[in-house]
PANUKE-705386 format. One record per residue (C-alpha): residue number from 1; x, y, z. Coordinates in pm, 1 decimal, always signed. Layout:
<atoms>
ATOM   pos          u          v          w
ATOM   NUM          X          Y          Z
...
</atoms>
This chain:
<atoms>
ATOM   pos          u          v          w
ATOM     1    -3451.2    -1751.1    -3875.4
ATOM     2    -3738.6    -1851.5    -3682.0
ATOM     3    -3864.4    -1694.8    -3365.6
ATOM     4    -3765.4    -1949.1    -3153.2
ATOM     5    -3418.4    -1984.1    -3276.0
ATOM     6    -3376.8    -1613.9    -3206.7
ATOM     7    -3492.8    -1672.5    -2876.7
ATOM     8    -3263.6    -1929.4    -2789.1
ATOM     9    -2976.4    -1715.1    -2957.4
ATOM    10    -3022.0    -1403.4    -2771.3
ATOM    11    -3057.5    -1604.6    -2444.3
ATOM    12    -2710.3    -1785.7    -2517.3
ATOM    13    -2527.1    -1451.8    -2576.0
ATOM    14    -2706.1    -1376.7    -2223.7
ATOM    15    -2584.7    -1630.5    -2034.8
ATOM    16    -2218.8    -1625.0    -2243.6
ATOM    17    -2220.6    -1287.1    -2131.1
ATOM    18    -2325.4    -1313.6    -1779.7
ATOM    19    -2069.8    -1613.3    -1711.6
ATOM    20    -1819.8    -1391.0    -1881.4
ATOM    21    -1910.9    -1136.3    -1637.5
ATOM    22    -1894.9    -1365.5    -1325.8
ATOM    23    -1593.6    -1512.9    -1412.7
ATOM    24    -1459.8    -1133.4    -1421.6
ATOM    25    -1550.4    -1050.2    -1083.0
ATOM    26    -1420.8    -1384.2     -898.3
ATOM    27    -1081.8    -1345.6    -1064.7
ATOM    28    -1051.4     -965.5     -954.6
ATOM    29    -1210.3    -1055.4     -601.7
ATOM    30     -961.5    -1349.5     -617.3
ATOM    31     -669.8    -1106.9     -740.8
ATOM    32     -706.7     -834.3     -457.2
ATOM    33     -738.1    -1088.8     -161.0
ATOM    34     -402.1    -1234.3     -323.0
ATOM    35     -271.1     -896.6     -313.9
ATOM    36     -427.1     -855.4      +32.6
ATOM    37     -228.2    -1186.4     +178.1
ATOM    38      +82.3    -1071.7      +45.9
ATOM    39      +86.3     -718.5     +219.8
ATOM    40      -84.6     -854.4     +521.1
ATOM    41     +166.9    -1090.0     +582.0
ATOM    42     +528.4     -894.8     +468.4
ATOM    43     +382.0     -675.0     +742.3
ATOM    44     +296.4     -928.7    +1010.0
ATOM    45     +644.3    -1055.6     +935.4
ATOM    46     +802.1     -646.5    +1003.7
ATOM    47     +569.3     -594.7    +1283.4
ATOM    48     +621.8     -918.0    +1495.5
ATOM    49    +1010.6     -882.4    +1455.5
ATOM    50    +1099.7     -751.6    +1802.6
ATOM    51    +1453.5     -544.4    +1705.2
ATOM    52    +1206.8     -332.8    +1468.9
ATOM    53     +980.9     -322.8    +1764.4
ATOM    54    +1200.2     -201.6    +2036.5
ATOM    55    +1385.0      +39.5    +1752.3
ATOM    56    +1004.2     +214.8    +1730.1
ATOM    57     +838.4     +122.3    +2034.4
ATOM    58     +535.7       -2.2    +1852.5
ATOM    59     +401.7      -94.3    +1497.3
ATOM    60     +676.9       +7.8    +1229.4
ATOM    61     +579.9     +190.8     +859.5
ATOM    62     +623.6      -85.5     +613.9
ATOM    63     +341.9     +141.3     +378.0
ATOM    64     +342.6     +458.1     +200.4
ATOM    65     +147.1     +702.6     +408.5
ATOM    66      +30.6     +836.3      +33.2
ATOM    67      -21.4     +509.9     -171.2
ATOM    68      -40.9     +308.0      +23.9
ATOM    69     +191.5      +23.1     -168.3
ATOM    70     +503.7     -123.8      +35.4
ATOM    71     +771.9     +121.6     +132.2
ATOM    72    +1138.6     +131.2      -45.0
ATOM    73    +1393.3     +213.4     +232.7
ATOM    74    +1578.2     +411.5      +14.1
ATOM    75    +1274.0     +688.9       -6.9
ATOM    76    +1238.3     +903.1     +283.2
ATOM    77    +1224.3    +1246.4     +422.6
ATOM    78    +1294.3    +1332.6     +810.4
ATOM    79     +998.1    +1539.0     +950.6
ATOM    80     +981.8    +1707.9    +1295.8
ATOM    81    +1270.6    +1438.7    +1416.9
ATOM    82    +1030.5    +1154.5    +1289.8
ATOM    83    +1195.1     +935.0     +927.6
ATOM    84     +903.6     +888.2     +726.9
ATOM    85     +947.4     +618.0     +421.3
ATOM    86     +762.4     +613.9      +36.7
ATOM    87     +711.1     +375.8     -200.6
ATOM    88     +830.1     +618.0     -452.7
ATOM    89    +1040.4     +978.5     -498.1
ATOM    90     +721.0    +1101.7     -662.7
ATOM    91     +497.4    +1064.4     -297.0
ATOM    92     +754.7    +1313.1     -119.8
ATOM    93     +579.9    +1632.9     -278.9
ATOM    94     +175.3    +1486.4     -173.7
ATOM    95     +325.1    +1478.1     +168.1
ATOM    96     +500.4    +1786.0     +172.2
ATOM    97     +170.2    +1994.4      +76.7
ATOM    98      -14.2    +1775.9     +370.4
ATOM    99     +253.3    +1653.0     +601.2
ATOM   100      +56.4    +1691.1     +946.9
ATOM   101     -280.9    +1509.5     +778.0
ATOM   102      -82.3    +1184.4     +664.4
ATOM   103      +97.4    +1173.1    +1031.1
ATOM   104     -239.9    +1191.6    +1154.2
ATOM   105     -333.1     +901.8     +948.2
ATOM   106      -31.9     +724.9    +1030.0
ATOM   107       -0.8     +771.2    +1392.8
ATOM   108     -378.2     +726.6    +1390.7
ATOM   109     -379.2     +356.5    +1259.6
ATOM   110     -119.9     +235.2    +1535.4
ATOM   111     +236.8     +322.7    +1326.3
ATOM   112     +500.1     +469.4    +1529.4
ATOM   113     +739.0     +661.1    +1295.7
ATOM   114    +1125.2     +592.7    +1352.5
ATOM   115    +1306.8     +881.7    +1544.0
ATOM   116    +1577.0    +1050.4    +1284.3
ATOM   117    +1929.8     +862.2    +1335.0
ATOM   118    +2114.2    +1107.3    +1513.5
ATOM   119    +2502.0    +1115.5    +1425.0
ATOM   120    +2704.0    +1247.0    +1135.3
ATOM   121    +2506.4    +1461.3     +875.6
ATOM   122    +2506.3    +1253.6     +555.6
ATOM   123    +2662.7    +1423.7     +238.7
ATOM   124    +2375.0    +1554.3       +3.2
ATOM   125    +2262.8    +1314.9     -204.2
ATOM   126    +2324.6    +1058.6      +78.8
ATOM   127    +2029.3    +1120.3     +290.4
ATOM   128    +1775.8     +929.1      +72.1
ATOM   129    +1568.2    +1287.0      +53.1
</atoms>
């Protein structure tokens, strides 16, 4: 092979890789605004509904204080009087060993935790906990 065809070779594997490489980078760019858009507006939609507002007196949780993904209603443990939500059962525990530093966090960035229905005990089991 002559020198000039390895030349040319090397620099098309450089620029097939470096496109390869670009393309990489505006798909996850493109990928996390996506993601971004989503979140940002499920929780423009939660926050600008006024019975959520008036029920918290402010911005409602709609994110795990751990995560960070989208809460599931289901998961939640009542702390200090205050109901505070997870995207998972497995978040409970990071927030037990650090409960006062994620309220912090939360509180911090303009969430207003729901107060703890008051009624009834739930059965256990019932309590989502």
């Amino acid at each position: 092979m002559s020198q000039h065809a390895k030349h040319s070779s090397r620099l098309t594997v450089r620029l097939l890789l470096g496109s390869a490489a670009l393309v990489l980078i505006l798909v996850g760019d493109g990928m996390a605004l996506d993601c971004q858009a989503k979140n940002g507006a499920a929780e423009a939609i939660s926050t600008s509904n006024p019975q959520v507002q008036a029920q918290t007196g402010g911005v409602p949780q709609t994110l795990c204080p751990v995560t960070g993904d989208r809460i599931d209603r289901s998961q939640y443990t009542d702390y200090q009087g205050k109901r505070v939500y997870f995207c998972c059962a497995a978040c409970k525990k990071p927030f037990a060993e650090n409960s006062e530093k994620y309220i912090r966090e939360m509180e911090s960035s303009g969430v207003v935790l729901e107060k703890v229905p008051s009624g009834p005990v739930p059965a256990p089991g019932q309590s989502g906990q």
